[in-house]
DOKOLVEX-595232 format. One record per residue (C-alpha): x, y, z; residue number from 1. Coordinates in Angstrom, 1 decimal. Example, Ala and Ser with C-alpha at 12.3 -4.5 7.8 and 13.67 -1.06 7.14 Angstrom:
BEGIN
> 12.3/-4.5/7.8/1
> 13.7/-1.1/7.1/2
END
This chain:
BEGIN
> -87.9/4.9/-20.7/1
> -91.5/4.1/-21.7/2
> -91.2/0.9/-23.7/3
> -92.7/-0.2/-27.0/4
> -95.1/-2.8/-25.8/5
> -96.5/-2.0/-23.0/6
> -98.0/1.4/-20.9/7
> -95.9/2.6/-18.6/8
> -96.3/4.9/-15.2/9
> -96.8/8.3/-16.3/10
> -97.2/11.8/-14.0/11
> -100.2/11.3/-11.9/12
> -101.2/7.8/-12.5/13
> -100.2/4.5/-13.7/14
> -100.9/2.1/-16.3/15
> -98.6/-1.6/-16.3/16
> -100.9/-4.3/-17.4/17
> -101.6/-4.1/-20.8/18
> -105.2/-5.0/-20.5/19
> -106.1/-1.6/-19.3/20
> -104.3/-0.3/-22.1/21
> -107.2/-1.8/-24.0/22
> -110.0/-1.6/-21.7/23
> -109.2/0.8/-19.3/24
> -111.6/1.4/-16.1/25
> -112.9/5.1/-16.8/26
> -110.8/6.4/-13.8/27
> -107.6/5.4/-15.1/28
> -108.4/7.6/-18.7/29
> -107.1/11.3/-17.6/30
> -107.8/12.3/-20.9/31
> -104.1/13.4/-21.5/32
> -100.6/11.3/-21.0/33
> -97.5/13.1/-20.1/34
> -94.5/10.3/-20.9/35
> -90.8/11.4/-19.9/36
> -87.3/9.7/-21.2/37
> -84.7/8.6/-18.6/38
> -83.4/12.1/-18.3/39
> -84.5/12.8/-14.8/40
> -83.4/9.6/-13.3/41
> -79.8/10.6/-14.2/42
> -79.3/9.8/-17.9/43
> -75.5/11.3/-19.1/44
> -77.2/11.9/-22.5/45
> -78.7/14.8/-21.5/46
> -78.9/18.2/-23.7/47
> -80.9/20.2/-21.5/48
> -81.8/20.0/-17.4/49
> -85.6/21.3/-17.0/50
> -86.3/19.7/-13.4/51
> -89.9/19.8/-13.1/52
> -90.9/20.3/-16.3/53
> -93.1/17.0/-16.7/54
> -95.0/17.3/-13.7/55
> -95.3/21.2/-14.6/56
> -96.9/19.9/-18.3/57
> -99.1/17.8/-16.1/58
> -100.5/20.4/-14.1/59
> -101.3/22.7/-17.2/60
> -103.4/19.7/-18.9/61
> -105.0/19.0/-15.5/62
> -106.6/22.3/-15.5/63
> -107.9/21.8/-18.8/64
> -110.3/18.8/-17.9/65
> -109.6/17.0/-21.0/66
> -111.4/14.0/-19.7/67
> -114.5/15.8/-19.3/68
> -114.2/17.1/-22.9/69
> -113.5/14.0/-24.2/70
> -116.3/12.5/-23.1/71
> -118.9/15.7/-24.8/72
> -117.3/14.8/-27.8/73
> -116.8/10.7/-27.9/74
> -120.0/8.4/-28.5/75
> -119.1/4.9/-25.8/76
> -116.6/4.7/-23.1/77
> -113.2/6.6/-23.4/78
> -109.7/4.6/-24.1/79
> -106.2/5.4/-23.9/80
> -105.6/6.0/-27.7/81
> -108.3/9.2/-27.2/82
> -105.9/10.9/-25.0/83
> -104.0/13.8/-25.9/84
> -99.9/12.4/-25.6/85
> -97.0/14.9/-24.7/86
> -93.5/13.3/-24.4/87
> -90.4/15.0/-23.4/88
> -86.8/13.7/-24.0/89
> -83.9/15.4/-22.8/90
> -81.8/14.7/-26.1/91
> -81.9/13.7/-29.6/92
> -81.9/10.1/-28.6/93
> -85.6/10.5/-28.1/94
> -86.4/7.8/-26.2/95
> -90.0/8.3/-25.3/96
> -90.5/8.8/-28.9/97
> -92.0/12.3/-29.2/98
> -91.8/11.9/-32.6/99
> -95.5/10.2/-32.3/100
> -96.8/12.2/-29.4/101
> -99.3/14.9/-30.3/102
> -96.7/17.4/-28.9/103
> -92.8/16.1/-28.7/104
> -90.5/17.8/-26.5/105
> -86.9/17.0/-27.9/106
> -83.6/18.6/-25.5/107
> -81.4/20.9/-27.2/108
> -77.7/22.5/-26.6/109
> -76.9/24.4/-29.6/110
> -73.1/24.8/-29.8/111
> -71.6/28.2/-31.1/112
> -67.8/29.1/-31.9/113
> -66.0/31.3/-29.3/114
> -63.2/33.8/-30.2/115
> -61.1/31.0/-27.7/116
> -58.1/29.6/-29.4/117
> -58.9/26.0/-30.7/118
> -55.8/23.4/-29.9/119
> -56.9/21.3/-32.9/120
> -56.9/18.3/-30.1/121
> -60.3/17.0/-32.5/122
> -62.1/15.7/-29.5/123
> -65.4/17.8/-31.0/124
> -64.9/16.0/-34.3/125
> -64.6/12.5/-32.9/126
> -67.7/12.6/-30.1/127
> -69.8/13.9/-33.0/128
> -72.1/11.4/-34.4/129
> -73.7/13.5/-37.0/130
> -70.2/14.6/-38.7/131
> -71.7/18.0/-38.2/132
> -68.4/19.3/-37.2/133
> -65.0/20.1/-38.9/134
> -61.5/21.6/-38.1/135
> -61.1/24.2/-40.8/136
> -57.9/26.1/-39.9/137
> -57.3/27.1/-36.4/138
> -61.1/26.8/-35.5/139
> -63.7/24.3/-35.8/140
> -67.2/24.9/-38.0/141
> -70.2/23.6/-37.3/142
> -72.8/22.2/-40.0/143
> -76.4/23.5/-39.0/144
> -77.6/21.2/-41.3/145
> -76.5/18.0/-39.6/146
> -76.6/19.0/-35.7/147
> -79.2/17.9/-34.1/148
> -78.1/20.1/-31.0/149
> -77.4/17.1/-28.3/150
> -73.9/19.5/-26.9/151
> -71.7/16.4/-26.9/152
> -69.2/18.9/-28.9/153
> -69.7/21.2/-26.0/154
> -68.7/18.5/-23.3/155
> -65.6/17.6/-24.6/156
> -64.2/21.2/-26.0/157
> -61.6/21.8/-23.4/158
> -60.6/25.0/-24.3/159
> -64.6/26.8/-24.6/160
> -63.7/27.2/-28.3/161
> -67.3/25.9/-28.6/162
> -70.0/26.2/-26.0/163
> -73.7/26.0/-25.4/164
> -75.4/28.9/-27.3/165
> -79.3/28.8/-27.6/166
> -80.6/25.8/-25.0/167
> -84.3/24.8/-24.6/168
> -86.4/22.1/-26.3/169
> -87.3/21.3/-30.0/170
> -91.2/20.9/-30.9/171
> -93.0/18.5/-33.1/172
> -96.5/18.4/-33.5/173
> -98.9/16.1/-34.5/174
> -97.1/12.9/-34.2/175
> -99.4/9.7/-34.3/176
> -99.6/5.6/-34.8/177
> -102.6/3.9/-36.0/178
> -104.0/3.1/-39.1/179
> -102.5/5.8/-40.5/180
> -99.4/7.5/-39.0/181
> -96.7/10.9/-39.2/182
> -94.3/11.9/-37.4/183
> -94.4/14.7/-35.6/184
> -94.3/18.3/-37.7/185
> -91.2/20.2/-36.5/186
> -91.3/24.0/-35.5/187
> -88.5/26.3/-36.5/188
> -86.1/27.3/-33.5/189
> -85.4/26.1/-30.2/190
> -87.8/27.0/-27.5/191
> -87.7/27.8/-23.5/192
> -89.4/26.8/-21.0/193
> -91.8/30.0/-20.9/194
> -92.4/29.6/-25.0/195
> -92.7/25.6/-25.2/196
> -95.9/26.3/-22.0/197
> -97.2/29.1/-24.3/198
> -97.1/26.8/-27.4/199
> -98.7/24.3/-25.3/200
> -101.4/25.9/-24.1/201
> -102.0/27.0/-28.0/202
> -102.2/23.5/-29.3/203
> -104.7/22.4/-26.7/204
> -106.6/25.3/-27.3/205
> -106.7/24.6/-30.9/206
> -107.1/20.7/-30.2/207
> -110.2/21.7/-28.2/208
> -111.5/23.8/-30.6/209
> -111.0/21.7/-33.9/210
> -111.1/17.6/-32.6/211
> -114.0/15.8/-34.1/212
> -115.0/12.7/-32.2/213
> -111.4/11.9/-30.1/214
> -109.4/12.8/-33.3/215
> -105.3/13.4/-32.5/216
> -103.9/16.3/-33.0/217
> -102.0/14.8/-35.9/218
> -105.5/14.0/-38.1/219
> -106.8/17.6/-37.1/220
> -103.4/19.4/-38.6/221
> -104.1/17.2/-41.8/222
> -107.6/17.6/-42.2/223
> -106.9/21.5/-41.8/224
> -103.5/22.2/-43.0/225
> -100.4/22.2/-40.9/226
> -100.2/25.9/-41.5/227
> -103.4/26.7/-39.7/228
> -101.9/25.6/-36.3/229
> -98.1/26.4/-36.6/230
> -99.7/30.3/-37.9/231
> -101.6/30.7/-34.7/232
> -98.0/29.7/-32.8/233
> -95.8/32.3/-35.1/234
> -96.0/35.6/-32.6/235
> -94.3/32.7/-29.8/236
> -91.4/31.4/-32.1/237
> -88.3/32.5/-31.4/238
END
């Protein structure tokens, strides 16, 4: 899990001592971070299992010499807080907090009512920590306003009266620290792994065509409207 106070090893490189969080040797700025929750290492809290899909990101932003473009566009030497974050968490937990990364990767296991009888045994009801589910009858509902998709309700069911229906990953976009922070801006939908790369490769395109001196992706989206991004994403949503 990448902790609050310090930079942890990301995909490709690594960064422990916070000194060279603030005055990093130019060889340790990639111009991108790829930060990843304790999914892969085993966590039980998973939602969704995309092996690879990190190192995969990594790859994609590689190719897109971010460093080298940072440093066209930035007047001094380049820091950490210029590169461009992505952070995937395999659940709702969110522990690598991609609610602040320019692009947040959040797991999801949407659960859907089967025609299987229901035993009423309320396991669903009880492992829920949202309250987004109720036993209404012979069959349990769902409340699509509280899930937040993490499939606990999915586990437990043992009679498939409820099982996984759309899986993938949540996006957010945008999200920042600093002097003046927002949370990620959420798209509509859950996404696979073919539509969360295109939508990637979108926002760094855009990123690359719009940033202004090391801005985040967050300050671009404000500066221009949220709606000028997440329009050029629409033909990919599901």
């Amino acid at each position: 899990m990448v902790e609050s106070d310090s930079c942890e090893p990301l995909p490709g490189g690594s960064r422990t001592d916070r000194n060279h969080c603030f005055a990093p040797k130019d060889n340790e700025v990639r111009g991108y971070q790829v930060e990843t929750c304790a999914g892969p290492r085993g966590c039980p809290n998973r939602a969704i299992v995309c092996e690879g899909l990190a190192e995969e990101i990594g790859e994609r932003l590689a190719k897109q010499d971010l460093k080298s473009f940072l440093k066209g566009i930035i007047r001094g030497p380049l820091k950490v807080h210029h590169e461009l974050r992505v952070s995937v968490s395999d659940c709702p937990n969110a522990c690598s907090r991609p609610q602040i990364a320019d692009i947040g990767l959040i797991g999801a296991r949407h659960p859907i009512v089967t025609g299987e009888i229901c035993n009423g045994c309320g396991a669903c009801v009880e492992t829920c920590r949202e309250a987004a589910i109720a036993l209404t009858g012979d069959s349990p509902t769902v409340d699509p306003d509280r899930c937040l998709a993490c499939g606990k309700c999915i586990t437990v069911c043992p009679t498939g009266t409820l099982r996984a229906g759309r899986n993938g990953y949540r996006i957010l976009l945008g999200g920042k620290l600093g002097r003046h922070p927002r949370l990620g801006t959420e798209l509509p939908g859950i996404f696979n792994k073919a539509d969360l790369l295109k939508i990637i490769d979108l926002c760094v395109d855009y990123y690359k065509t719009h940033c202004v001196e090391g801005e985040r992706l967050g300050e671009i989206m404000s500066r221009n409207g949220e709606e000028d991004l997440v329009k050029k994403i629409i033909p990919v949503t599901p």
